[in-house]
N, C-alpha and C positions, 0 to 999 in steps of 0.2 A: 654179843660180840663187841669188843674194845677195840679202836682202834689206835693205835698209837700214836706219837707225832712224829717217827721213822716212817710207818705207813702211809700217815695222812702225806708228807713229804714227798715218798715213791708214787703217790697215786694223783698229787699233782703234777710231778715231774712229765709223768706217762701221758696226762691228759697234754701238756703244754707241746710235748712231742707228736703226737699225733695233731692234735690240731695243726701244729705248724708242718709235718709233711702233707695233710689234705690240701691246704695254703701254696704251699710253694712247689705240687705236683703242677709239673706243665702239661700245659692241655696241648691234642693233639691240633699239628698246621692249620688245617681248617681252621680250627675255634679261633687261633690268635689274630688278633686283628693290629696291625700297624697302622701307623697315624704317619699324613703328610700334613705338614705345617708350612702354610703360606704366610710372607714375612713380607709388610709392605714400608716401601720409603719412599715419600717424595719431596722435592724441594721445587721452588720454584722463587721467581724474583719478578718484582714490578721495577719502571723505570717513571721517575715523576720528573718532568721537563717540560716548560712552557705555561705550567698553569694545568696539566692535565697527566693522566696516570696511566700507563699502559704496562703489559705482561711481557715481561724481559724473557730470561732462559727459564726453563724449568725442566726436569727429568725428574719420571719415574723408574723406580726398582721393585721387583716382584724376586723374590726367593724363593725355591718348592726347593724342602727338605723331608725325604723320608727314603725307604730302602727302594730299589729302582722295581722291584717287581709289585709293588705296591702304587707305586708310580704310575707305571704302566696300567697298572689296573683300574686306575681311578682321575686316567688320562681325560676322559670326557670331561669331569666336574671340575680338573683340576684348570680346562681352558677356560670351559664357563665362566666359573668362579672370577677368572681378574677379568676375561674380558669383558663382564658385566657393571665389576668393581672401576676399570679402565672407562666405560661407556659413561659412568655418573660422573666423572671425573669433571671439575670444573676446566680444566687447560686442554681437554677432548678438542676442542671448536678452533685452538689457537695450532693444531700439528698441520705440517703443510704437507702437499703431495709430493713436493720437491720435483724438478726439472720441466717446471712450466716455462712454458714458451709463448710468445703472442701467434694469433693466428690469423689468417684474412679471409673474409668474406668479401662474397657479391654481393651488395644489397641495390637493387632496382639500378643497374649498371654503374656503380660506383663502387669502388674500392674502402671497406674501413676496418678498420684494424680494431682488435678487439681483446682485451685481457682476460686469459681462462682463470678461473676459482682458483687463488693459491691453495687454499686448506682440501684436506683429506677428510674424504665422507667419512661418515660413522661405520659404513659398510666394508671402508678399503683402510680403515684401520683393526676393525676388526679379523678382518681376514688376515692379516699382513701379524698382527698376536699370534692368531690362530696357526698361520703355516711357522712363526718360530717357534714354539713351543713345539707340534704336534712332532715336527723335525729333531730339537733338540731330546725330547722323549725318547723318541726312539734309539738314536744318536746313544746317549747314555745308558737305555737298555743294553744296548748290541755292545757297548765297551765297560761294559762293569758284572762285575761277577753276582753269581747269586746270593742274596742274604747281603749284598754290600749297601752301604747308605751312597746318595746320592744328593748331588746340592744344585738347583737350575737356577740360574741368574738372567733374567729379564731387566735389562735397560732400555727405556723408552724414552727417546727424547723430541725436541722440535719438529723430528720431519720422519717422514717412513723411512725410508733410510736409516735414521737412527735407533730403528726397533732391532733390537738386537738379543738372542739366548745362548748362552753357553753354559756346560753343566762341569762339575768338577765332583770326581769321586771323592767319595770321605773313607779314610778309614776307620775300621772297626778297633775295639776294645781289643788289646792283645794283637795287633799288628805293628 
């Protein structure tokens, strides 16, 4: 049997076409998996004055982009992730608890005044991530439709107070 170069032609065609519907059949929900992407910025400033070098302003940005119910779903790792990322952080040690105040003790019937920790423990910064995030998560589940992308913004700056999340829906292709 001869095949000819009209033949060989159809019988690549056919192969190109098949392979590329096997290719480009979607698989069912289950299988597909979406991707959140964490997007880190920070800046920070030293101040040099006197002969010596100290840590001026600095803030961090944490970004979580992917579709909100994928979000949600991968809410655990998605806090882990920066608050661990947050904890190695060299400017960790320099965030204040903010609204310290002096306080008095008795010591052996004498009055003395005593300055509390300005900085924020390792333990009340992470929690203080933790309840922005876990809030804003949800926050954006409950106001975004399904299948929609969703973007969280985490700014963290000098003091707890300045830990701050807010998400902003994205739209989709064809919106």
């Amino acid at each position: 049997m001869t095949i000819t170069r009209m033949n060989l032609n159809a019988i690549i065609i056919a192969i190109v076409i098949a392979a590329t519907s096997i290719i480009t059949t979607t698989l069912p929900a289950a299988a597909q998996q979406s991707t959140v992407h964490i997007i880190k910025d920070g800046t920070n400033s030293y101040v040099i004055s006197g002969g010596s070098s100290s840590v001026g302003s600095f803030d961090t940005t944490y970004r979580v982009v992917g579709e909100r119910s994928t979000i949600r779903s991968e809410e655990n790792l998605i806090v882990s992730t920066i608050t661990h990322d947050f904890r190695t952080s060299p400017t960790i040690g320099y965030i204040t608890a903010g609204g310290a105040s002096t306080t008095d003790t008795a010591q052996d019937a004498t009055t003395t005044t005593t300055l509390p920790n300005p900085f924020a423990t390792p333990e009340q910064i992470t929690e203080r991530i933790t309840t922005e995030l876990r809030s804003v998560i949800s926050e954006a589940e409950r106001n975004t439709s399904q299948g929609q992308f969703a973007e969280i913004k985490c700014n963290f700056g000098n003091t707890l107070e300045d830990m701050r999340c807010h998400y902003v829906a994205l739209l989709q292709a064809g919106q």
